[in-house]
N, C-alpha and C positions, 0 to 999 in steps of 0.2 A: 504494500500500500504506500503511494505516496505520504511524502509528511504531510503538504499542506492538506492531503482528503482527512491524513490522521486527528492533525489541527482542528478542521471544521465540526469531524465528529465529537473531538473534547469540547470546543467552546459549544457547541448544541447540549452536549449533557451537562454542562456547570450553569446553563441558563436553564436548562429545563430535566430532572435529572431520572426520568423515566425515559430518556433518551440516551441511559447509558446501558442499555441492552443491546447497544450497536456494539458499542467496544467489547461488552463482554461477552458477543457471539466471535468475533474478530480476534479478542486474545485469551479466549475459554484453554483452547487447546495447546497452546503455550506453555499457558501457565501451569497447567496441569502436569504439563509432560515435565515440565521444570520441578515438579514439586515430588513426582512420584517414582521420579529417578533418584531422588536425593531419601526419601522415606521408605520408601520399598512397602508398603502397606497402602494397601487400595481404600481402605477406610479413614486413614489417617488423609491420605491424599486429598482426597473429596473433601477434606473437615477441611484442612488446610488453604484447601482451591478456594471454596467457599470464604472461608477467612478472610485470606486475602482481597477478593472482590467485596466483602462488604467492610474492611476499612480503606478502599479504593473509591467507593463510592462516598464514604462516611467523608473521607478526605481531599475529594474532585473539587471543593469550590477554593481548595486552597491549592492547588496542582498547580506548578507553573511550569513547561517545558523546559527551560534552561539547555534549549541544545540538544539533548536526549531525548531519545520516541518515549512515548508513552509507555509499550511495551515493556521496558527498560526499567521504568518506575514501578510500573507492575511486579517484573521481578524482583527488585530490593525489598517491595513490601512481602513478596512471598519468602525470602530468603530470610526476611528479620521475624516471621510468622514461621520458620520454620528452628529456628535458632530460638526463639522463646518456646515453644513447646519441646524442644532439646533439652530447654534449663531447667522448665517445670519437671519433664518427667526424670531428670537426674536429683531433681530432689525428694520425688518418690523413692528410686532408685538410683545410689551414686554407681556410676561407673561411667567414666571418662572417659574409657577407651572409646564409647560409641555418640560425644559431644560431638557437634561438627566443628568447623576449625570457622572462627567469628571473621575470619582475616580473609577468607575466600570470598569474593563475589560471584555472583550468578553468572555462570556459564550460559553464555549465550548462543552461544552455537549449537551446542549440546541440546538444551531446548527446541532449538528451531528443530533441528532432525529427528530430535523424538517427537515435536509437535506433525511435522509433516508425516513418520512414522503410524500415528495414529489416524491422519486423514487419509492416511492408502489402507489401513486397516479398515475403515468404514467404508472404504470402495469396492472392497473384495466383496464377492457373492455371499449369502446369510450364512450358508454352512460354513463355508471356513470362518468367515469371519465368527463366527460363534465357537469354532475349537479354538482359532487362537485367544480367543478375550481366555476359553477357561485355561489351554495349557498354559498361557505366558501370564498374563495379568494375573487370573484366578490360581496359579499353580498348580493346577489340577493334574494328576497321573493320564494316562490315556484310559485308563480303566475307567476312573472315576467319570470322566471327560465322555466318554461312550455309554454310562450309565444314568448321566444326565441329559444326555444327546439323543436317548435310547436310539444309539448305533452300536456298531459292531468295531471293535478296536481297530480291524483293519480299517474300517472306513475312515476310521478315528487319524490313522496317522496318512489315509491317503491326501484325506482331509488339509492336515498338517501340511504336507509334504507342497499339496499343488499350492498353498499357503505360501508359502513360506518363500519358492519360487517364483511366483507372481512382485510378489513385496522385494525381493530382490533383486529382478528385473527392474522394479519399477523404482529402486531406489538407484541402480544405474543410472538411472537421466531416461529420458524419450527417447522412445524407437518406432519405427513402425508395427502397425496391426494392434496400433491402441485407439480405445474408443474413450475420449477423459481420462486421457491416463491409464485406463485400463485395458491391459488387452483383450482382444477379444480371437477367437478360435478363427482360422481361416486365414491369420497373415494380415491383410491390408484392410485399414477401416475404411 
């Protein structure tokens, strides 16, 4: 996205701020990806996502770009939301080895790729895309994965398999015999 389309949609949600469901259809999956790579817990994540967008919005009338995309701001707040539930749950339980280190900034590349990562994940057809949410997100065995799928393990990892294929193709860059990015059977769209 352009800055200045970035721009227009900030100053429209600080004047009017049921107009910031633009932004956080735009950096939902960002931010996510940024949060759930760093938490590894799909529940935490979502708390976390969530989090962050509503002191984003709590704090949009005092936003001011300085230079930096929004996106960017978004992450610090998800990085400083992810660093205080670090500190809280270490004073439940101490142990340090698993603090994050305060001194690291949001990786921002890292996010983009795992954000794009998830919108080729939602491109893929229902079945795979349904084994991969349970084997990679959900953690789920291929047993388990087949048992909730009610499929048959083999299907379970052919599933997988044309999954996983596609998503690496498609994380290559563009090629022919894709239909949106996806390919489609037959070679030329």
């Amino acid at each position: 996205m352009a800055d200045a389309d970035e721009r227009l949609l900030v100053d429209a949600a600080q004047r009017d701020p049921s107009r910031f469901a633009d932004l956080y259809e735009r950096h939902f999956a960002r931010v996510y990806a940024f949060v759930v790579c760093r938490v590894r817990n799909r529940d935490a994540a979502e708390d976390l996502t969530a989090e962050t967008f509503h002191k984003a919005l709590a704090g949009l009338a005092t936003y001011e770009s300085r230079g930096a995309p929004f996106g960017a701001w978004l992450l610090r707040i998800a990085a400083n939301a992810i660093i205080d539930r670090s500190r809280r749950d270490a004073r439940e339980v101490v142990d340090s080895d698993h603090l994050p280190d305060p001194g690291v900034g949001p990786d921002v590349d890292r996010a983009d790729e795992h954000a794009r990562l998830f919108q080729l994940v939602d491109a893929l057809p229902p079945d795979q895309q349904a084994v991969i949410v349970e084997r990679f997100v959900e953690q789920r065995s291929v047993r388990e994965t087949a048992e909730r799928l009610g499929k048959t393990e083999g299907a379970v990892k052919q599933l997988q398999f044309r999954a996983v294929e596609t998503l690496r193709r498609l994380l290559q860059g563009p090629h022919r015999g894709t239909r949106g990015g996806v390919p489609v059977e037959g070679g030329d769209a």
